[in-house]
C-alpha positions in Angstrom: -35.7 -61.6 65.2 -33.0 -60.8 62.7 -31.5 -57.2 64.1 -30.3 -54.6 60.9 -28.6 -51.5 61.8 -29.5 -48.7 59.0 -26.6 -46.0 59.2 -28.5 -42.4 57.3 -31.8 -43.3 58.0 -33.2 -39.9 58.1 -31.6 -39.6 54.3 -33.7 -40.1 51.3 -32.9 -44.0 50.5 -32.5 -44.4 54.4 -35.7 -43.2 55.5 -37.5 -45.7 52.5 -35.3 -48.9 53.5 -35.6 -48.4 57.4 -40.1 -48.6 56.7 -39.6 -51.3 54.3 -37.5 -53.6 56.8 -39.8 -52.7 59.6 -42.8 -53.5 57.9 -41.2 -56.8 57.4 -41.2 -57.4 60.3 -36.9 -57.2 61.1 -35.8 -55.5 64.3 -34.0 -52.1 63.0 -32.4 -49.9 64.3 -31.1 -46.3 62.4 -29.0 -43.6 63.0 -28.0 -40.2 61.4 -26.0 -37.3 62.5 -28.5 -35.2 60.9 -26.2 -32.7 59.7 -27.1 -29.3 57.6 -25.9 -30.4 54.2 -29.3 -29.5 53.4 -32.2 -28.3 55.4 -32.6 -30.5 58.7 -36.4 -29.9 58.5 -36.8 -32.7 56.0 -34.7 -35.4 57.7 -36.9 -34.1 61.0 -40.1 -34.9 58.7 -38.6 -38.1 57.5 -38.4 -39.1 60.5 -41.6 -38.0 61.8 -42.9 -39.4 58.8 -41.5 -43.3 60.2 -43.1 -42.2 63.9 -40.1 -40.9 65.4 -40.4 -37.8 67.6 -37.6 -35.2 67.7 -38.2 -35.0 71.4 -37.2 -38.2 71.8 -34.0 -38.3 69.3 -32.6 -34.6 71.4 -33.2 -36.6 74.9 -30.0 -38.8 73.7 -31.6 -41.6 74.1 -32.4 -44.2 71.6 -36.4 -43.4 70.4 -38.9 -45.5 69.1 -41.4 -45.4 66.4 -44.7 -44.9 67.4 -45.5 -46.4 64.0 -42.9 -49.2 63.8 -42.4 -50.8 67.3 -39.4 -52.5 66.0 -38.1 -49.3 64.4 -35.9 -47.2 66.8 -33.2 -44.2 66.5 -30.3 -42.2 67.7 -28.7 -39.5 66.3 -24.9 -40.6 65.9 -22.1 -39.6 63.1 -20.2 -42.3 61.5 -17.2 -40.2 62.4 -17.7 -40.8 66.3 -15.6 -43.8 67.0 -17.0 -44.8 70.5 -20.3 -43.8 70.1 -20.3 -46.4 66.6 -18.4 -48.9 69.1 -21.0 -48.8 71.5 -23.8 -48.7 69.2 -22.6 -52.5 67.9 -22.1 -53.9 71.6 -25.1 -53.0 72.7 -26.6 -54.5 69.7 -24.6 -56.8 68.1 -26.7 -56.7 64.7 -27.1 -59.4 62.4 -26.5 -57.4 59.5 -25.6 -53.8 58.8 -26.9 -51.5 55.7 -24.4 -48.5 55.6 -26.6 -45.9 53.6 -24.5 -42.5 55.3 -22.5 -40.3 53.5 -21.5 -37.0 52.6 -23.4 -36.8 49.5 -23.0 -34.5 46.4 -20.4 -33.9 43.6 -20.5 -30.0 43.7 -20.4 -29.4 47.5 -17.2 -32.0 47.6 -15.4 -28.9 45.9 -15.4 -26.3 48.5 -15.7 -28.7 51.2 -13.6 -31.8 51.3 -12.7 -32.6 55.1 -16.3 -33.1 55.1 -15.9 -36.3 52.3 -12.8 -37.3 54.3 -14.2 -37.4 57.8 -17.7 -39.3 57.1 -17.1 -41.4 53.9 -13.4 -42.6 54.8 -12.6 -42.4 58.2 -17.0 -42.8 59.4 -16.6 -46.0 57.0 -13.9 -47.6 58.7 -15.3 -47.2 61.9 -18.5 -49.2 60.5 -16.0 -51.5 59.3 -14.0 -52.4 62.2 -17.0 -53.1 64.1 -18.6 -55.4 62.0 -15.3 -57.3 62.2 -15.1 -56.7 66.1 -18.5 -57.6 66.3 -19.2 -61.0 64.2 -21.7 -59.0 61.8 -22.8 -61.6 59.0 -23.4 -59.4 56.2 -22.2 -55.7 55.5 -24.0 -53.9 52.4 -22.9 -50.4 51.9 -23.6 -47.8 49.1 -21.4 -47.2 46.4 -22.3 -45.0 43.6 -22.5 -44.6 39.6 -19.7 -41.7 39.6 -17.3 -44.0 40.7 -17.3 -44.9 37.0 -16.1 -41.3 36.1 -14.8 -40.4 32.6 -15.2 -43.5 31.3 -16.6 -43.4 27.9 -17.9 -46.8 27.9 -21.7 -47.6 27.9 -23.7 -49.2 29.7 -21.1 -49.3 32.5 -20.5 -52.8 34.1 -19.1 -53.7 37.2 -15.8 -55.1 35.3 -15.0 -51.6 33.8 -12.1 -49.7 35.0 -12.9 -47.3 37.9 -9.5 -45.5 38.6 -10.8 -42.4 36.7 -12.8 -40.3 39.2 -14.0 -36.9 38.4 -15.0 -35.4 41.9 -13.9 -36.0 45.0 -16.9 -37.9 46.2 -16.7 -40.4 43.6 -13.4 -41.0 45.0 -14.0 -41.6 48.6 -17.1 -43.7 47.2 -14.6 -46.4 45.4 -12.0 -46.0 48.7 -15.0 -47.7 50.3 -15.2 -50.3 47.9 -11.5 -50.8 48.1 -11.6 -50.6 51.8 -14.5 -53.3 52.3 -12.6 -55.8 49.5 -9.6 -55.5 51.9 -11.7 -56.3 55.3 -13.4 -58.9 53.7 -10.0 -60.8 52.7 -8.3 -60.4 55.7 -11.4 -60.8 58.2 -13.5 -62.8 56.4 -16.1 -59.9 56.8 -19.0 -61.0 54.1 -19.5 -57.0 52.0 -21.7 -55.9 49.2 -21.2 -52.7 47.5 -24.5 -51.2 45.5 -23.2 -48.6 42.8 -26.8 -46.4 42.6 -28.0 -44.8 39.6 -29.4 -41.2 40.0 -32.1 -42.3 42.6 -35.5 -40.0 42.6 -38.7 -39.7 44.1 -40.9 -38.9 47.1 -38.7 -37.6 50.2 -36.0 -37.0 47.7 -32.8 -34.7 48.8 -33.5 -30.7 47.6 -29.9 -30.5 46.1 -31.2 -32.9 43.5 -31.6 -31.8 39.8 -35.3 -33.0 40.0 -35.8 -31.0 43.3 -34.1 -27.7 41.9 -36.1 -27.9 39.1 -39.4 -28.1 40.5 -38.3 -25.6 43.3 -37.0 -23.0 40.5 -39.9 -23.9 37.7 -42.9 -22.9 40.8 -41.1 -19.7 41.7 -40.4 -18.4 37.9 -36.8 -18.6 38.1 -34.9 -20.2 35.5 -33.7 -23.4 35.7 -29.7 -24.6 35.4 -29.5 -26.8 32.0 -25.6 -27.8 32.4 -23.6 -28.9 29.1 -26.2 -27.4 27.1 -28.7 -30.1 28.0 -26.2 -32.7 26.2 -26.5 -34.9 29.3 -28.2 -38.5 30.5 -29.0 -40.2 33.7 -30.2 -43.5 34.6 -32.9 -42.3 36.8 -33.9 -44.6 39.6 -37.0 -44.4 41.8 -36.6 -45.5 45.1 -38.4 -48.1 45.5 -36.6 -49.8 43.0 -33.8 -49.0 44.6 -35.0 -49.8 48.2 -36.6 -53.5 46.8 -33.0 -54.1 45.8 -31.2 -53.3 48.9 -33.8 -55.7 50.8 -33.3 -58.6 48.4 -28.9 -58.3 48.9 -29.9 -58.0 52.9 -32.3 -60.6 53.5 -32.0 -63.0 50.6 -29.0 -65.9 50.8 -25.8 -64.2 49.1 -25.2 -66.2 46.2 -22.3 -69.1 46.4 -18.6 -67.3 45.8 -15.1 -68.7 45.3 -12.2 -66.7 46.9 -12.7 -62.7 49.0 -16.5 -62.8 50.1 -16.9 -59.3 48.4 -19.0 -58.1 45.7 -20.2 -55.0 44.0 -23.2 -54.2 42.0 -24.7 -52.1 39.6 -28.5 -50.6 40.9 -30.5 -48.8 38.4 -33.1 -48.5 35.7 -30.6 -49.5 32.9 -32.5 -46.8 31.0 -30.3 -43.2 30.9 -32.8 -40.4 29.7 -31.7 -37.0 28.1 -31.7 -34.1 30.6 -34.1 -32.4 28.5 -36.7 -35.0 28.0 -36.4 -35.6 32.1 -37.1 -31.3 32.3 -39.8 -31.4 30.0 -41.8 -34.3 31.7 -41.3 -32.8 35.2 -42.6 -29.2 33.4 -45.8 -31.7 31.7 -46.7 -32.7 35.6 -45.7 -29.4 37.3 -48.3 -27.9 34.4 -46.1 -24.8 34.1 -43.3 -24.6 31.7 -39.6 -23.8 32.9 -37.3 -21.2 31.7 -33.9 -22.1 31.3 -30.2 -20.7 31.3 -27.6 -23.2 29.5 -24.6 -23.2 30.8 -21.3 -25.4 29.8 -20.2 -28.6 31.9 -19.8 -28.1 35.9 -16.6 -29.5 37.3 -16.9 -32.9 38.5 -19.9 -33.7 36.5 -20.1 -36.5 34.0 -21.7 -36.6 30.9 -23.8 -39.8 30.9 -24.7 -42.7 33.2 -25.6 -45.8 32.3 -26.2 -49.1 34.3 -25.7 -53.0 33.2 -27.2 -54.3 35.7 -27.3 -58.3 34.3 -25.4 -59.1 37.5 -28.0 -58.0 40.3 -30.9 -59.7 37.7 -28.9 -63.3 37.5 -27.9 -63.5 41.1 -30.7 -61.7 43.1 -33.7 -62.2 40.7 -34.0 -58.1 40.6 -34.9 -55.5 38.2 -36.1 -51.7 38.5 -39.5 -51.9 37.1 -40.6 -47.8 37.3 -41.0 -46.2 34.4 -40.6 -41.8 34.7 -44.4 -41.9 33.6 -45.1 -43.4 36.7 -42.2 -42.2 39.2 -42.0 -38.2 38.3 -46.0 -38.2 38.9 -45.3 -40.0 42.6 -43.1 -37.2 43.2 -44.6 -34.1 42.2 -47.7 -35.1 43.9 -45.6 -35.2 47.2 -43.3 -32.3 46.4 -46.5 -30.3 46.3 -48.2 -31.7 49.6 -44.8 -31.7 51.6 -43.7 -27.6 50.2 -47.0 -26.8 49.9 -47.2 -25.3 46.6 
């Protein structure tokens, strides 16, 4: 049985990708350092969610899903060097899908050792033990801000990316440098996936879509940045999670020269700000008030995938329209918060 090691598998995508592989019957195995970014509870319920007990994770040993037999977990931090080392011996996976990371633009600002320690240093440790290790296959998530100011739409993989606006989108293409340079000298097979504003059910609460809901149930106002003057290519995540299994379980596609690649993943279909708020106010059934206010540092004004290049060589396209994905998710933002 092929063996995948899911690095942030209590995280949003994580949590999704680590079911989805299990249900297909791979051997998986996750960990998380299950930090306070944002409130533990939910990467605790995640987890529950995939039929892992917390009582099992804080014993230090590795748990099992009572749901998933071929599911198990350990809490471990990219940034622990031996503990990652160890974690590869005693498994020697097949393939690894590095989904950790210090996430958000904002929090990058007042907190950067934090970027540093996880997305540079925690990524070179996953790194050197694929290479140590003989792992076949690396895929790793990249994201849409490493595409910064660039004023060119849709953006496609061949653009220039040496424009970052934030911190985080600039450890995010250090990774991609980083894995083109293992995979020339090492021969270490990588795929980078540049997601597109992902969304949906057990999605992160320092998302927009989160905030909103969160602020438009309690009466406060909501946080229109740039005036509302602002796109994303919204994602939902099982459009994001069907294309992460295709890149680690179908045949990588025939390649001359450094074994590394990097793709776009996302709807290909950016949506004003304000058209998003209003449909999320539509399923919420209460109408939001809102405070405008000018452009936030590191923000970008519009994203935008071309994602041709994941269609031609992995047969893949996001197929969830917002009239279908918002629905999925207010419907569990209201179960899980109970409002």
């Amino acid at each position: 049985m092929t063996k995948i090691l899911v690095t942030g598998s209590a995280g949003f995508i994580g949590h999704h990708l680590a079911i989805k592989l299990a249900e297909a019957g791979l051997e998986v195995v996750g960990i998380d350092n299950l930090n306070d970014y944002y409130d533990p509870g939910l990467k605790w319920s995640r987890l529950a969610e995939a039929g892992i007990a917390r009582q099992d994770v804080e014993s230090g040993e590795e748990a099992v899903s009572t749901k998933y037999p071929a599911y198990s977990f350990r809490k471990i931090g990219l940034e622990d060097k031996q503990a990652i080392e160890k974690l590869f011996e005693d498994h020697q996976f097949a393939k690894v899908c590095n989904l950790a990371a210090q996430a958000g633009v904002r929090y990058s600002l007042s907190n950067p050792s934090a970027y540093i320690d996880s997305n540079i240093s925690g990524f070179v440790n996953i790194l050197e033990s694929c290479r140590k290790t003989g792992v076949k296959h690396l895929v790793y998530a990249s994201s849409s801000s490493v595409y910064g100011l660039n004023d060119k739409v849709p953006f496609a993989e061949a653009d220039p990316v040496d424009q970052p606006a934030s911190l985080y989108a600039a450890t995010k293409r250090s990774n991609e440098l980083l894995a083109h340079v293992y995979s020339h000298l090492y021969q270490l097979p990588v795929t980078g996936l540049r997601f597109f504003t992902v969304y949906g059910p057990w999605g992160r609460p320092d998302m927009a879509y989160s905030l909103f809901s969160d602020a438009i149930l309690n009466d406060r106002p909501i946080k229109v940045f740039n005036h509302g003057e602002m796109s994303r290519d919204f994602t939902y995540v099982d459009d994001i999670v069907e294309g992460l299994y295709r890149v680690l379980c179908q045949p990588r596609p025939p390649q001359e020269g450094v074994a590394s690649r990097v793709y776009n993943i996302g709807k290909g279909q950016p949506v004003n700000l304000l058209t998003f708020i209003e449909m999320i106010e539509e399923c919420l059934g209460v109408k939001a008030k809102k405070e405008y206010l000018g452009m936030q540092p590191g923000d970008v004004e519009k994203t935008y995938a071309d994602t041709s290049a994941l269609e031609r060589d992995y047969n893949y396209k996001a197929n969830t329209t917002l009239d279908k994905g918002i629905p999925a998710f207010v419907r569990w933002y209201r179960e899980y918060y109970n409002v």
